[in-house]
C-alpha positions as CSV (number, residue, x, y, z in Angstrom):
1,X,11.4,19.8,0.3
2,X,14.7,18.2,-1.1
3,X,16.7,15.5,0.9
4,X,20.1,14.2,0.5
5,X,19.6,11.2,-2.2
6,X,22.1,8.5,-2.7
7,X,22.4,6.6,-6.2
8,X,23.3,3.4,-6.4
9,X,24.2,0.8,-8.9
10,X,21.6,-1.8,-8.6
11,X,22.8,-5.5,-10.6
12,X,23.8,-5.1,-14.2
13,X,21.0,-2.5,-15.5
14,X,19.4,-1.0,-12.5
15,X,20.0,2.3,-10.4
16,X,18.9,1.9,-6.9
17,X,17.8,6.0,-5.2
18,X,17.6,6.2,-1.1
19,X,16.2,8.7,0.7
20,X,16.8,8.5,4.8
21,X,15.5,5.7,6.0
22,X,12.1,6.5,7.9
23,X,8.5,6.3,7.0
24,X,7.4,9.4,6.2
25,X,4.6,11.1,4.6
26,X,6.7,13.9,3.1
27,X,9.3,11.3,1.7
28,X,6.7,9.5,0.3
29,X,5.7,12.7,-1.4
30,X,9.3,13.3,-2.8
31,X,9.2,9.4,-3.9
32,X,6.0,9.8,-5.9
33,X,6.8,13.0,-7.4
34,X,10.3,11.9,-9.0
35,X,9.0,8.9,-10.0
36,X,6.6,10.8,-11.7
37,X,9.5,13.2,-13.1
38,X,11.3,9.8,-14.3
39,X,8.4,8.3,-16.2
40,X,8.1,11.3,-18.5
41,X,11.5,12.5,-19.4
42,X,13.6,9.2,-19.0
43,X,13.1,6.4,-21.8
44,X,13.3,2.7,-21.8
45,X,12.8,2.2,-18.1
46,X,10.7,0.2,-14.9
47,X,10.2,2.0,-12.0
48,X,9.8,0.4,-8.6
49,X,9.2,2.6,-5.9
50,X,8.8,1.4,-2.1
51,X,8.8,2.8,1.4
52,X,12.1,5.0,1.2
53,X,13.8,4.3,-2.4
54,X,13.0,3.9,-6.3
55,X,14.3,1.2,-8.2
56,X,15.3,2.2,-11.9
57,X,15.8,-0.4,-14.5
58,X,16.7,0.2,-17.8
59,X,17.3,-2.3,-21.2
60,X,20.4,-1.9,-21.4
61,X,22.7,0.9,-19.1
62,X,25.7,1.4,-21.0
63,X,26.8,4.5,-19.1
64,X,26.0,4.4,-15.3
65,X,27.6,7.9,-14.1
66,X,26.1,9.9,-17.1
67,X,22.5,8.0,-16.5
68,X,23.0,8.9,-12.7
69,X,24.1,12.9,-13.5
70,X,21.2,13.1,-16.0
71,X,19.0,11.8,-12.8
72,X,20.6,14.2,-10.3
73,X,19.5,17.3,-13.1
74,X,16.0,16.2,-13.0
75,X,15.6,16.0,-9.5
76,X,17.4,19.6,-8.8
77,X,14.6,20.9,-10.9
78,X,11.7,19.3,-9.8
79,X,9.2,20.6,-12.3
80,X,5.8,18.4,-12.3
81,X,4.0,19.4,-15.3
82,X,0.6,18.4,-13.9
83,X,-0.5,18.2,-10.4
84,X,-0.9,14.3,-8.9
85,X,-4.3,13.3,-7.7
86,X,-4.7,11.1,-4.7
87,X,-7.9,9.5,-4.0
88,X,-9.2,8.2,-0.4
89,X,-11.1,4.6,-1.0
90,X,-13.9,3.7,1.4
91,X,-13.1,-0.2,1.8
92,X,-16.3,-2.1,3.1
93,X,-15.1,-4.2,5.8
94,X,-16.8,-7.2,7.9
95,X,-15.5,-7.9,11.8
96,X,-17.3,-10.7,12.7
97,X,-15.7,-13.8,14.5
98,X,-15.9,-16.1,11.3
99,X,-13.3,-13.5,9.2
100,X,-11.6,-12.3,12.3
101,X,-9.8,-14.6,13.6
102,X,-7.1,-13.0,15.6
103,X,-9.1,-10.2,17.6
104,X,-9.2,-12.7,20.4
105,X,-5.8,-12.6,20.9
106,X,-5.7,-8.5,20.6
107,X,-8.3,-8.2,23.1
108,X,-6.2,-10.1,25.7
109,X,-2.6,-8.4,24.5
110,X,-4.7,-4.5,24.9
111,X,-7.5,-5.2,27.1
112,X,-9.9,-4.2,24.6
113,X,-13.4,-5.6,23.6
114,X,-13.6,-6.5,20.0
115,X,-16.5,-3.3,19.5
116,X,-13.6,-0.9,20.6
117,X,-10.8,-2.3,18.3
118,X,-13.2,-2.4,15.4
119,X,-13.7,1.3,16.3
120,X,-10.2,2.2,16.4
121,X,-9.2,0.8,13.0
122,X,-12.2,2.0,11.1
123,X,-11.6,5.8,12.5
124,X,-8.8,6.8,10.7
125,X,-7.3,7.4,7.1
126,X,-4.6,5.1,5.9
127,X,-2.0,6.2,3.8
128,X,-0.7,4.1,1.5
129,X,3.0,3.7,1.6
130,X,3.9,0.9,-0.3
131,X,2.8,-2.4,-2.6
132,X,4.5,-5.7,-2.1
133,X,5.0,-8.2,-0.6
134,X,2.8,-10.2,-3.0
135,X,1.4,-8.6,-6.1
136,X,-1.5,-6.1,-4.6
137,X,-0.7,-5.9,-0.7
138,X,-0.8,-2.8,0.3
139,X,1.4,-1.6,3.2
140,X,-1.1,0.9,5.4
141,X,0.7,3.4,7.4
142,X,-1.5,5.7,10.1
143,X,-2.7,2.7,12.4
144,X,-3.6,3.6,16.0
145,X,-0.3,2.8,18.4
146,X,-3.3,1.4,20.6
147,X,-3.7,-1.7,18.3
148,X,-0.1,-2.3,17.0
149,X,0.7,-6.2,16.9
150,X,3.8,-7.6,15.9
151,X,3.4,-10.2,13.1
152,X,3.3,-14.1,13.9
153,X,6.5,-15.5,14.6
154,X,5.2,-18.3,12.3
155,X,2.8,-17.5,9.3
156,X,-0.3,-19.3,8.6
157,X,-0.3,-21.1,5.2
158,X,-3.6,-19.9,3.9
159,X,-4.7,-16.4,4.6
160,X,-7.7,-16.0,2.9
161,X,-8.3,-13.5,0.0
162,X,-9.8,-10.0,1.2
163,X,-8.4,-10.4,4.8
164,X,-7.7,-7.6,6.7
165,X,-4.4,-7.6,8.7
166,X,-2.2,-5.7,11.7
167,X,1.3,-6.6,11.1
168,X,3.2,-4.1,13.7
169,X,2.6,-0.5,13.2
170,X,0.5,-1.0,9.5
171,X,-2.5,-2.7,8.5
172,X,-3.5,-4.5,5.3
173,X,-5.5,-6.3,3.2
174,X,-4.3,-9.9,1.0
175,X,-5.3,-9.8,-2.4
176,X,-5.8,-13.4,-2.7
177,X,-5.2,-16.3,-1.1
178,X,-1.3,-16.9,0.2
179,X,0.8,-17.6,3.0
180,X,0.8,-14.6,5.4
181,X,1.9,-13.9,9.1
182,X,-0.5,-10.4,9.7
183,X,-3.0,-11.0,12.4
184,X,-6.6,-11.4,10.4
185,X,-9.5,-8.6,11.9
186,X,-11.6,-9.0,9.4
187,X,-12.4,-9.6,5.5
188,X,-13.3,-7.2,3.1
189,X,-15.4,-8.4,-0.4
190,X,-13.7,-6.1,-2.6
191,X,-11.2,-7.0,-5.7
192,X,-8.0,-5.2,-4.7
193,X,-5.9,-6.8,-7.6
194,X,-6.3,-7.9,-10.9
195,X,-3.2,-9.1,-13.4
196,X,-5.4,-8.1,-16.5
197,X,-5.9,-4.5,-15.7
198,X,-3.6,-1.6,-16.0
199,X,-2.3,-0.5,-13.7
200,X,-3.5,-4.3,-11.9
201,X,-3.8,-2.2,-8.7
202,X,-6.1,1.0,-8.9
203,X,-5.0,2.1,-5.7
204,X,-1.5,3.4,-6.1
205,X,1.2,4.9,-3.1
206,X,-0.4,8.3,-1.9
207,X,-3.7,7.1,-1.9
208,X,-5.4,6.6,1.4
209,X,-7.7,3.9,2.2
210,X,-10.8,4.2,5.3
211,X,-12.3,1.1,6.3
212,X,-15.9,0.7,7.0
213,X,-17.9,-1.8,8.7
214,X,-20.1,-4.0,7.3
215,X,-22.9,-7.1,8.5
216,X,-22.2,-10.7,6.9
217,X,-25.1,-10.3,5.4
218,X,-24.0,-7.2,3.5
219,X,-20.4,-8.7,2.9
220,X,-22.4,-11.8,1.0
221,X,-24.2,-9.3,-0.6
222,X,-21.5,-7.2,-2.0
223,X,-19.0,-10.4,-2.8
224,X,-21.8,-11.1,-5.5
225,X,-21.9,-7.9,-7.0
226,X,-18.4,-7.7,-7.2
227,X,-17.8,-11.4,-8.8
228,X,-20.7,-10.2,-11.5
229,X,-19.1,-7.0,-12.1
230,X,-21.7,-4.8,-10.3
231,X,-19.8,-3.1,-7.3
232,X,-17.9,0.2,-7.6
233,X,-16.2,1.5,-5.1
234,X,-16.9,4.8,-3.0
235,X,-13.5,7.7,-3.6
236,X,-12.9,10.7,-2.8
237,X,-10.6,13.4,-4.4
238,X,-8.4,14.6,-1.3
239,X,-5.7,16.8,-2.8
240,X,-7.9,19.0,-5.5
């Protein structure tokens, strides 16, 4: 599907592309497939890609209108010489009171025991829309319209790492440790980020992530495999 993109100059060396301005899975398709166009015909460049737009940076951009038509060319022919591969992660997830500390106030706001909001968010696949707004949180799209909750009008200082979130109509998990205004469900014992690796987040936009629940027990258990190196994570090919 094409859309109607608009280019943008973006500071001094940048070129800012918009598609409309709604979350969607098929944009998010035409997002992930340009960018992948981009990295392999354009030189010296960064690419930052988010919900409806890719950011394009170059060393130096000497000739903005011929950089943009040579852009325009590439997208009108939208060849990808290798098909994409999307994974869905199983993340393991525990609810209990100690790492959930906002459920309370969703089961007053929905009239829901805990048991049934658990249910709801581990029942569904999560499409992954977007990384920011620390290094490694991911932006969740797919969440249930029976659990939506609008983010804390004032964030907590120190959200714990691995913490499972609702901010509105996505969900989430914090990397590390950092100021954070989500409401906390739960806390998953996985490393989601790491500054060393490349790419530092092995989930990327396209993947889809299903939560799982776990005991305490089983979250102490795999928080030690992962800190020793010892825990892989369960994937699934979903687009072969």
């Amino acid at each position: 599907m094409s859309y109607l993109l608009t280019y943008k100059r973006f500071g001094k060396n940048s070129i800012l592309i918009e598609w409309p301005n709604t979350i969607d899975e098929m944009i998010l398709q035409s997002i992930i497939e340009y960018k992948s166009l981009i990295e392999k015909n354009i030189k010296n460049k960064s690419i930052i890609n988010s919900y409806n737009s890719l950011l394009v940076s170059f060393n130096s951009l000497n000739n903005f209108q011929k950089t943009i038509d040579e852009l325009k060319a590439l997208y009108s022919k939208k060849k990808i010489s290798e098909k994409l591969k999307f994974y869905r992660w199983y993340i393991p997830v525990c609810y209990e009171n100690e790492f959930g500390s906002d459920l309370q106030d969703l089961e007053k706001k929905y009239n829901l025991d805990q048991e049934k909001i658990i249910k709801i968010h581990t029942a569904f696949n999560y499409k992954l829309y977007n990384i920011g707004f620390i290094p490694g949180f991911m932006y969740l799209g797919g969440l249930n319209k029976k659990i939506h909750f609008p983010r804390k009008r004032t964030p907590i200082l120190d959200v714990k790492k691995g913490s499972v979130g609702i901010g509105g109509s996505h969900t989430g998990i914090y990397p590390h440790n950092s100021p954070g205004g989500w409401n906390i469900i739960g806390n998953s014992p996985v490393n989601l980020f790491n500054p060393n690796a490349n790419p530092p987040c092995f989930i990327k936009p396209g993947d889809e992530v299903r939560f799982f629940t776990i005991s305490k027990k089983d979250h102490k258990k795999i928080k030690s495999k992962v800190e020793s190196n010892n825990y892989k994570l369960v994937k699934k090919l979903i687009n072969d």
